[in-house]
C-alpha distance (Angstrom), angle and dihedral (degrees) to the residues before:
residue distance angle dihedral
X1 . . .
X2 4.31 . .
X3 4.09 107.5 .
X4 3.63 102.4 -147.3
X5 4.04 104.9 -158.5
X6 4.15 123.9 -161.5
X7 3.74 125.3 171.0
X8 3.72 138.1 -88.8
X9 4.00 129.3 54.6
X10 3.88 85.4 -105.1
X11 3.91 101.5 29.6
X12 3.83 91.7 23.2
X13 4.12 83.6 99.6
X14 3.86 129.8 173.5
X15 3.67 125.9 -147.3
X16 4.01 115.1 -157.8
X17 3.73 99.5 175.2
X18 4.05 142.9 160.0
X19 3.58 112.0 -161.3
X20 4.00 87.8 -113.4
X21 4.03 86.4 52.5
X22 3.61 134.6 93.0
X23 3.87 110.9 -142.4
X24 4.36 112.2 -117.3
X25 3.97 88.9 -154.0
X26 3.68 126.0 117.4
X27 3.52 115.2 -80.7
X28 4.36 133.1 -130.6
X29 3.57 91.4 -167.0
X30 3.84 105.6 172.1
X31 3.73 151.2 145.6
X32 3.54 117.6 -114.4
X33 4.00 150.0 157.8
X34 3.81 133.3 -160.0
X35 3.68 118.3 -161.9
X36 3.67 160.8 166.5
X37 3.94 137.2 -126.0
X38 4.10 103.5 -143.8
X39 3.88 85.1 -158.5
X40 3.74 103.9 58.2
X41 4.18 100.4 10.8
X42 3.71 88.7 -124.4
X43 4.14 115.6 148.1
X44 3.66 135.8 -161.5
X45 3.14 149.0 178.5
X46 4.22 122.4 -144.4
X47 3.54 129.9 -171.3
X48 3.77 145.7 176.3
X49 4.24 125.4 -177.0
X50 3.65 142.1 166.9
X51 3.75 85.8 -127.6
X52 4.16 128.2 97.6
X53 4.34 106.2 -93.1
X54 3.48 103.3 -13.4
X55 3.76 104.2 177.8
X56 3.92 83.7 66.9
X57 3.78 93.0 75.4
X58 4.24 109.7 16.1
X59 3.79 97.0 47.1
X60 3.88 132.7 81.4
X61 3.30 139.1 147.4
X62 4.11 145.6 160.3
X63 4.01 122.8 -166.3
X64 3.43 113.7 -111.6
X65 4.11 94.6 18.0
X66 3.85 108.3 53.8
X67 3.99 153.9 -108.4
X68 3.62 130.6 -76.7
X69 3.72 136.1 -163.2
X70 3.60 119.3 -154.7
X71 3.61 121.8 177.6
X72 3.66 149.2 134.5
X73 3.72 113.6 66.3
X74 3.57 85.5 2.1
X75 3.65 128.4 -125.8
X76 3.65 92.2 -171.9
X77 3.85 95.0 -172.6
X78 3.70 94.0 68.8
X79 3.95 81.3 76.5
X80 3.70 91.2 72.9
X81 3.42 104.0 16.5
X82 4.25 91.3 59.3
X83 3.70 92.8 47.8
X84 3.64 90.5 43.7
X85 4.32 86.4 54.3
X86 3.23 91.1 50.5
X87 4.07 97.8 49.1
X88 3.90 79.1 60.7
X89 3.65 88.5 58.6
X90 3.69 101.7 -96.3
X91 3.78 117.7 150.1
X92 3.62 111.9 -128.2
X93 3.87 95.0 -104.6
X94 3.97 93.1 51.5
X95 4.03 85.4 49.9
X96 3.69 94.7 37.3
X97 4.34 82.0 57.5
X98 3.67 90.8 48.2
X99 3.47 97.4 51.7
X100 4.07 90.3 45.6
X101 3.38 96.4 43.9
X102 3.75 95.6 55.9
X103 4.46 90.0 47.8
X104 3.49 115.8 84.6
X105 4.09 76.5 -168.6
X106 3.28 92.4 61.5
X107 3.79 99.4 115.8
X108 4.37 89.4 55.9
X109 3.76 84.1 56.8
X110 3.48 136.9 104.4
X111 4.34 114.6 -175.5
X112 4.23 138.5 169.1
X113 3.14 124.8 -164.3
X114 3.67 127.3 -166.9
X115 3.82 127.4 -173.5
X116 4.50 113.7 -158.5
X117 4.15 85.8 -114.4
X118 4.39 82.5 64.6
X119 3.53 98.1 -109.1
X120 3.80 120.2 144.7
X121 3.72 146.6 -155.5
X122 3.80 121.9 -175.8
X123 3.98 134.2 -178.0
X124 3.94 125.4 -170.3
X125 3.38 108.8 -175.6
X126 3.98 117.5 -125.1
X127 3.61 84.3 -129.3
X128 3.45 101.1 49.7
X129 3.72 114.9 116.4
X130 3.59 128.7 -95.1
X131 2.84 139.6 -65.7
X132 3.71 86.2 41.2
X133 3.52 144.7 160.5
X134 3.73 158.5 87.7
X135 4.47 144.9 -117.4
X136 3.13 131.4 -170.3
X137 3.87 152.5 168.6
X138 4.04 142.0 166.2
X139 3.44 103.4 -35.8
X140 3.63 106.2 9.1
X141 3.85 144.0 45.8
X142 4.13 117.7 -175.1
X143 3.82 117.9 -165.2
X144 3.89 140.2 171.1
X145 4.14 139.5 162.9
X146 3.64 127.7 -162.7
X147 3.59 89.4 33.4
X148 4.33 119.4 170.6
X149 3.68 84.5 -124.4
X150 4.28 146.8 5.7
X151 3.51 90.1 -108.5
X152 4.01 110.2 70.8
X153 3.85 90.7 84.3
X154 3.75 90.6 57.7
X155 3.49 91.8 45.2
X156 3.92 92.5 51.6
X157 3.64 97.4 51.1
X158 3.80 92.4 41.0
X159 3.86 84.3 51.6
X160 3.94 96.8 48.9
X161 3.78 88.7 47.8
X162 3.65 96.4 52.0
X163 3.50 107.5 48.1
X164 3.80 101.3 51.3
X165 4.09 90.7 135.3
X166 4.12 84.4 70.6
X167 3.78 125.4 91.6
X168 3.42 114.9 -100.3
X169 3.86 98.4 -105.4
X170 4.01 92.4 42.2
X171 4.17 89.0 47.0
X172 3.92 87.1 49.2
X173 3.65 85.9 54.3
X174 3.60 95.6 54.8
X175 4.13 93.0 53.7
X176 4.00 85.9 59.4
X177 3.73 91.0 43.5
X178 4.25 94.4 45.6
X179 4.31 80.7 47.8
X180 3.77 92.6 57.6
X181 3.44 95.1 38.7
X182 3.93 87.8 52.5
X183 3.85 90.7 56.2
X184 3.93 103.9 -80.5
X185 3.70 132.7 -162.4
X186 3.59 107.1 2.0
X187 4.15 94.2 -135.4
X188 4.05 96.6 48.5
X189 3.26 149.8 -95.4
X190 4.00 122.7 -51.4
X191 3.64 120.8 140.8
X192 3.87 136.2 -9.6
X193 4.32 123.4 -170.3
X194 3.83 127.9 -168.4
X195 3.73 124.3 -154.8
X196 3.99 132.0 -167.1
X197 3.32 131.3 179.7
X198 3.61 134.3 179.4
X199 4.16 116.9 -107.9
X200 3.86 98.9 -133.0
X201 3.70 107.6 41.8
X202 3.99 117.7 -127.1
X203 3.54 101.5 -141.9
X204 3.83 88.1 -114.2
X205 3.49 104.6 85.6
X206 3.72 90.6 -166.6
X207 3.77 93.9 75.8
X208 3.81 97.4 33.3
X209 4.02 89.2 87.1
X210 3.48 110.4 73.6
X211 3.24 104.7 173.1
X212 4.47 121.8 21.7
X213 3.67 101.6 157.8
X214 3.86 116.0 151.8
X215 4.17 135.4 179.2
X216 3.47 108.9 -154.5
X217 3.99 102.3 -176.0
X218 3.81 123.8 -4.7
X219 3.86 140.9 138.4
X220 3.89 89.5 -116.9
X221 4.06 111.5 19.9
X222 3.61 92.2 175.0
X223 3.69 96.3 48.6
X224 3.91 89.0 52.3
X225 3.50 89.9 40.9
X226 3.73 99.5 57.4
X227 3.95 85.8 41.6
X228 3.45 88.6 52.6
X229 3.54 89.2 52.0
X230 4.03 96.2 57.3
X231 4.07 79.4 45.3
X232 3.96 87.5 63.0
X233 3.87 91.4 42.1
X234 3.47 93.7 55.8
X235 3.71 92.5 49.2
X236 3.57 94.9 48.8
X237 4.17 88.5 59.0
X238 3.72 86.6 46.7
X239 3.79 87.5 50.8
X240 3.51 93.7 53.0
X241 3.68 99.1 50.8
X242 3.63 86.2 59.3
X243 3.57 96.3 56.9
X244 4.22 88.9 49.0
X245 3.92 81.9 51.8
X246 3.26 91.8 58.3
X247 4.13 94.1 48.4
X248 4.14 83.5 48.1
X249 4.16 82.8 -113.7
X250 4.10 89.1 142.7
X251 3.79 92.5 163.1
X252 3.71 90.8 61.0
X253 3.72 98.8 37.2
X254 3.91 85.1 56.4
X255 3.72 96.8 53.6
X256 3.73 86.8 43.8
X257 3.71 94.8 52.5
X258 4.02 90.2 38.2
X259 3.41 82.3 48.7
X260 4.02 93.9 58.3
X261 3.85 93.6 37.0
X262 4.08 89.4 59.8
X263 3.48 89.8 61.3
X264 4.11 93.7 50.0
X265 3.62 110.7 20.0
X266 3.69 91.8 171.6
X267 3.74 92.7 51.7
X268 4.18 107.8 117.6
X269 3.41 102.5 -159.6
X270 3.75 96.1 43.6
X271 3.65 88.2 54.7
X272 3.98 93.0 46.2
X273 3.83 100.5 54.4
X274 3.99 85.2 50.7
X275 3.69 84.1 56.4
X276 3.51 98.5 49.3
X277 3.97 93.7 37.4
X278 3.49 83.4 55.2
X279 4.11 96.7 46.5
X280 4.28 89.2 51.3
X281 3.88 84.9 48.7
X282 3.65 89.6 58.5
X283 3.69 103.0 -109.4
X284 3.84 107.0 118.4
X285 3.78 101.8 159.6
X286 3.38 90.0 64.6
X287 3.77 100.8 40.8
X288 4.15 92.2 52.3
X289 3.82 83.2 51.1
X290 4.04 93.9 49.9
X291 4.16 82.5 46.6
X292 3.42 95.4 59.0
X293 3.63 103.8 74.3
X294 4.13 87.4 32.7
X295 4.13 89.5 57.1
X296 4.30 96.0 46.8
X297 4.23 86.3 46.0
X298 3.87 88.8 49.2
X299 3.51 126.5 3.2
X300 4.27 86.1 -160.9
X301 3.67 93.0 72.5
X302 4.12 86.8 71.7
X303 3.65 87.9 45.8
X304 4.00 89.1 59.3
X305 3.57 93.8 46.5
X306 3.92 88.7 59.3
X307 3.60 78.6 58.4
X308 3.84 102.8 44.4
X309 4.22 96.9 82.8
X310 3.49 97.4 53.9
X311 3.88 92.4 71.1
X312 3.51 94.9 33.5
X313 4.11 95.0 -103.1
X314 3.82 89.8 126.3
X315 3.41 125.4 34.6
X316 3.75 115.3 -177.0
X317 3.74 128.8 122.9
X318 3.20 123.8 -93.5
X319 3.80 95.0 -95.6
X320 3.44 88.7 45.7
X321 4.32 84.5 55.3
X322 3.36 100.3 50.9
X323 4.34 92.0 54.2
X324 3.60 82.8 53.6
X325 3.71 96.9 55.2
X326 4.26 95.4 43.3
């Protein structure tokens, strides 16, 4: 018998299996896809399971290499290991072979590989559990076992195909949701993760991710997920108004922060950054008005802008101040 070892007490999962034998360890049976936008070169991988935090053990990927998806009885080193193949220079199939070769499991397990030029390599086990399978193409490869019904990897690729007009991460979120709608996992719904990584890495491998979001446990993962999603949008305008703060651009940092606030009206802090972006650019009318609302949700925020001219993040005279704070 081979012990095949991956990490985490609930992912962490050992294999002890005979080729006649079916493995009695937990399972991360799940329906997944890993992909690439020909337009921008970005890839990620998306995934939904009855099982607790799945993105923690299926999902991996490096900028400028690729994404993998490794799932059923999991051999959660293929994650690394495949990406690390194909930094090397290994096309997905020669590092999907490697992997296989090497896994006396390798017939309980389902795998996707995909390289940043869009090539793929998948592998559904033939002892993977029905319904179970996998389709692919340049660019993309969509996969699931223990599926509800034979239909969610038509539904998936007919999903992908459609909705080429969406951003990458929003298009990946549509595959999960055309998979549930098909049936889905047979047990459930638990958790779901997206992943997106840039296709030439930056040599900062802090801003190479641009999107990690993950839903460990949750009635509806890909509900949250796709909320979470519009969460990170938002953030990503308010982000950018910063930076056109910090060039002295206000007319773009306002349309980047108005930008951000139409998608959550209700958000505070959104709304008080306007404000005080709006006070430093002279307009103080307006920014008391935009407190307003901010103050009666959360009597803090005025707190903070006591706060703000000390390190320079407001700078209004005192007059000015003291409008702010009514």
């Amino acid at each position: 018998m081979k012990r095949i070892l991956s990490s985490t007490l609930l992912f962490f999962l050992s294999i002890s299996v005979h080729a006649q034998n079916k493995p009695t360890d937990p399972f991360a049976h799940t329906f997944s896809i890993v992909a690439r936008d020909a337009n921008t070169g970005e890839m990620a991988v998306a995934v939904q399971s009855h099982w607790f935090s799945v993105g923690t053990v299926v999902a991996w990927g490096e900028a400028g290499v690729g994404v993998v998806a490794t799932q059923s009885f999991v051999n959660q080193s293929f994650g690394p290991n495949g990406l690390a193949l194909m930094k090397e220079g290994k096309s997905p199939g020669e590092a999907a072979d490697a992997l296989l070769n090497a896994d006396e499991g390798r017939d309980f397990r389902q795998l996707a590989l995909l390289n940043s030029k869009g090539k793929v390599a998948t592998h559904t086990g033939e002892k993977c559990i029905d319904f179970a399978g996998h389709a692919n193409g340049e660019n993309f490869s969509v996969q699931a076992n223990m599926m509800l019904t034979y239909g969610v990897v038509p539904a998936m690729e007919a999903s992908w195909k459609a909705n080429a007009e969406l951003p990458l991460a929003e298009r990946m979120v549509a595959v999960l949701q055309a998979a549930q709608k098909a049936g889905g996992d047979i047990r459930g719904k638990q958790s779901a993760a997206l992943l997106v990584v840039r296709g030439e890495a930056t040599g900062e491998p802090w801003s190479d991710r641009l999107v990690d979001l993950r839903v460990d446990d949750h009635q509806d993962p890909i509900g949250e997920l796709s909320r979470l999603l519009k969460v990170h949008r938002a953030y990503e305008h308010m982000n950018r108004g910063d930076l056109y703060v910090e060039k002295g651009e206000m007319k773009a940092a306002m349309e980047a922060y108005n930008a951000a606030m139409n998608m959550f009206p209700d958000n505070l802090e959104m709304q008080y950054w306007t404000a005080i972006t709006l006070a430093n650019d002279g307009d103080i009318d307006k920014a008391v008005e935009m407190l307003k609302p901010v103050y009666a949700g959360d009597s803090n925020w005025r707190e903070l802008t006591r706060r703000l001219p000390k390190v320079g993040l407001l700078t209004v005279d005192e007059e000015s101040l003291a409008r702010l704070l009514e």
